[in-house]
Each structure stands twice: as structure tokens, then as C-alpha cells.
C-alpha positions in Angstrom: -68.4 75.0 15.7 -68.0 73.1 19.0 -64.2 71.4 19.2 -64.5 67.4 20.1 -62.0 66.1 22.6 -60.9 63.0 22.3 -60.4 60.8 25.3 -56.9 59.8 26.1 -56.1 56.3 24.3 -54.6 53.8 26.2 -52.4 51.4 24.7 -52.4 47.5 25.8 -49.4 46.3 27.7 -46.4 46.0 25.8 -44.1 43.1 26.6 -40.8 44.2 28.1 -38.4 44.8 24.8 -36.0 41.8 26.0 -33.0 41.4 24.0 -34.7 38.5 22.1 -37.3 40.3 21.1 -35.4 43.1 19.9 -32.8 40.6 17.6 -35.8 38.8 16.2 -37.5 42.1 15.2 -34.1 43.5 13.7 -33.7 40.5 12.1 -36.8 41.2 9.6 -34.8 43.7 7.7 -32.0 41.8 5.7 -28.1 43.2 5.9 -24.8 42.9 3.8 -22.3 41.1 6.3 -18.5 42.9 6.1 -15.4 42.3 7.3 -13.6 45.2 9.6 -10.1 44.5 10.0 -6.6 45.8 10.0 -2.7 44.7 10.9 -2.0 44.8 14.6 1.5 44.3 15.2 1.8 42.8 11.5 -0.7 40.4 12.1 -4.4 40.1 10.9 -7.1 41.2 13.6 -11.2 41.6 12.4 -14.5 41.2 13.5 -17.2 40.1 11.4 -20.2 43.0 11.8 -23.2 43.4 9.9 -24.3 47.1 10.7 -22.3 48.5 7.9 -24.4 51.2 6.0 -23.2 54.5 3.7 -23.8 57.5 5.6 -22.6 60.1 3.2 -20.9 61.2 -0.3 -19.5 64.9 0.5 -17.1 63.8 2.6 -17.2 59.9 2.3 -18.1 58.4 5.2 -19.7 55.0 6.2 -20.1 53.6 9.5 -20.3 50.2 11.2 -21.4 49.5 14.9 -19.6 47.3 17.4 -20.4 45.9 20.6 -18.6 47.2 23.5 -18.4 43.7 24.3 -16.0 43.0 21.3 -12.5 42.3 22.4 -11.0 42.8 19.4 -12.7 46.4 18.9 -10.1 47.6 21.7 -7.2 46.6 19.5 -8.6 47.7 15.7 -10.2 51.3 17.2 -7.0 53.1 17.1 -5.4 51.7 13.4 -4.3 54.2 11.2 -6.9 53.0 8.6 -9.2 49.9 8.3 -10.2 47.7 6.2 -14.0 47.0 5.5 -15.4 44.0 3.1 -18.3 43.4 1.9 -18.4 39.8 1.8 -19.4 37.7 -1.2 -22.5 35.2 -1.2 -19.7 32.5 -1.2 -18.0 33.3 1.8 -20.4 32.8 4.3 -17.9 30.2 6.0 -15.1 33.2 6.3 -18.0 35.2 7.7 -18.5 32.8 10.1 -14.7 32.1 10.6 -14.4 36.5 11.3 -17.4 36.1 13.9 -16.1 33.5 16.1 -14.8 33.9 19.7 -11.5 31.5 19.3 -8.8 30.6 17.0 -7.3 32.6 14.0 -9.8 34.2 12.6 -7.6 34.8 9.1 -6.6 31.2 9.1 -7.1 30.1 5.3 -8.8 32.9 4.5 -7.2 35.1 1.3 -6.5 38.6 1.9 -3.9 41.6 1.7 -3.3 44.7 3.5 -2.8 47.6 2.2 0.0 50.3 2.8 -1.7 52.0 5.7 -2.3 48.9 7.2 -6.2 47.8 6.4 -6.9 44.1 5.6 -9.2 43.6 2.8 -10.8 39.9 2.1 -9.6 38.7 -1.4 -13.0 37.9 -3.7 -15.5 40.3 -1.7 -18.1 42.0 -3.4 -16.6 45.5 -2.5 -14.1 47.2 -0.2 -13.2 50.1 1.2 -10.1 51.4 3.1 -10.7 53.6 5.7 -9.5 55.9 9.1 -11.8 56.1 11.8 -13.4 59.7 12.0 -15.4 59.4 15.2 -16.7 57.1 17.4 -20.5 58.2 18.8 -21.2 55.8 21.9 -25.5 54.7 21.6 -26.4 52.2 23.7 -24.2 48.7 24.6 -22.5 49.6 20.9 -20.0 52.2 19.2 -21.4 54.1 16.3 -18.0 54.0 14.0 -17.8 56.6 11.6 -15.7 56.5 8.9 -13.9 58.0 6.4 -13.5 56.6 3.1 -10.0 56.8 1.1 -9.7 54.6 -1.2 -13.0 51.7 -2.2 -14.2 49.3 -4.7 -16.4 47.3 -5.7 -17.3 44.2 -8.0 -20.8 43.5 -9.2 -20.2 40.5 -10.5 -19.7 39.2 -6.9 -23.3 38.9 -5.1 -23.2 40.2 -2.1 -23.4 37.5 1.3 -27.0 38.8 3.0 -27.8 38.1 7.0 -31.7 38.1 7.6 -33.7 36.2 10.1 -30.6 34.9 12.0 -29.5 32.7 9.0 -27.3 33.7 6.2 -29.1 34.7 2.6 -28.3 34.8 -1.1 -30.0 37.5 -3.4 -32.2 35.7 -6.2 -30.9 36.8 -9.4 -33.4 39.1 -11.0 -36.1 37.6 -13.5 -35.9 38.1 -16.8 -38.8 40.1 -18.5 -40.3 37.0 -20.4 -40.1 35.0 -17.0 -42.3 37.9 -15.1 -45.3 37.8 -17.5 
């Protein structure tokens, strides 16, 4: 038996992976939009992110990512705990209030902090109240870890969905007469 070698493939030219490109490729795959927010000097002070995801059950963790860009990272990263909110389908204006650059971002908006200091959104689809447990730098963001103490959630409230740069609402599910 002789062994074939293959010639080296050559792949075309790729396109330089521009910051565009890369949000409009992310953008395919849909996220949950939350809150992250906690009292600064007893006020209210969040960001709006959308990288939230559950990393683990023994211990608890989730994580987020933040731009080192934020401004308002600086001030939540060292809180004694945070709040994190997983915003309902009907508070896409509140998400959109959270993400801007200006104003009060808590203006109007219903919420209460808890003991330890982390600001939950009133009516969101779940929340959890959490400490930081370590920050892993990757890239122009923070990977946050971290640690979940105390959490709810509400399934009755449908979640508020970011996908394709535009803000989504999950279809309720089809009824079993409806599908055939």
C-alpha cells in the first residue's frame, strides 16, 4: 500500500475580520439582554450587557463581559455584590434606557436593591444577586465571573431577546393541533 499525499490547500483570501464584520456575524446567534447594576454611593449605577451566559452549578457562577471602554464598569467592578436582570420582552425601552451614554439611566425605571447592595429591575424575567469572583481580561472586554448568592426567576415573564442588532420577542410555542 502506497500512502497518497495530498497537496497543501490553499484557502482564498479572507477579508480582514473588521469590527463590522465581526458584530454582524455575532449577531446571528440571538441573546437574553440583562441588567448589571449595583448602589454606588447609594445611588443606582448599570450597564445594559448582553453576554450574560451560566457557566456553572457546583459552585454557581455566571458571567457577563464588559467593554473596557465602559465607564461605568470602573465604578460597579469593585461592589460587594451585583445585581444581574434578565430583562423581560416588555422592557426593551429600560434596556435601551441602561445602554445609553447620558442621563440617569434608573430614571423611571422600577427597581430595589438588596441588602448587599445589588439593584435588581422590578418585573424581569429572572435575577440573580451576585459578588464578583474574577475578572479574566480577553481581548478589548473583561470576562466577569460570578458568583451566585441568591437568584430567581419568573417564567411567566418572556424573556427580552437581542439578535441581528434589533431587539426580539420569543414566539409562543405552537400548540400540538396547530403543528399538524
Amino acid at each position: 500500500m502506497t500512502a497518497i499525499q495530498a497537496e497543501p490547500q490553499t484557502s482564498p483570501a479572507r477579508p480582514a475580520l473588521r469590527p463590522e464584520r465581526l458584530r454582524h456575524a455575532f449577531g446571528a446567534f440571538p441573546t437574553g439582554v440583562t441588567a448589571l447594576a449595583a448602589l454606588v454611593d447609594g445611588a443606582p449605577v448599570g450597564i445594559a450587557a448582553s453576554s450574560f451566559t451560566s457557566v456553572s452549578l457546583d459552585p454557581p457562577l455566571v458571567s457577563v463581559c464588559v467593554a473596557h471602554s465602559s465607564a461605568t464598569w470602573p465604578l460597579l467592578r469593585e461592589r460587594t455584590r451585583l445585581g444581574v436582570s434578565v430583562l423581560g420582552s416588555h422592557q426593551e425601552d429600560a434596556c435601551r434606557q441602561l445602554a445609553a451614554r447620558d442621563g440617569d439611566r434608573f430614571a423611571g425605571l422600577d427597581w430595589h436593591a438588596t441588602a448587599d447592595g445589588a439593584v435588581l429591575i422590578t418585573g424581569a424575567s429572572a435575577w440573580f444577586d451576585c459578588a464578583v469572583e474574577r475578572l479574566v481580561p480577553a481581548g478589548d472586554h473583561d470576562i466577569v465571573l460570578l458568583r451566585v448568592h441568591e437568584l430567581d426567576a419568573d417564567h411567566a415573564v418572556a424573556p427580552l431577546v437581542f439578535h441581528a442588532s434589533r431587539f426580539r420577542r420569543l414566539a409562543p410555542p405552537r400548540l400540538p393541533e396547530e403543528s399538524a
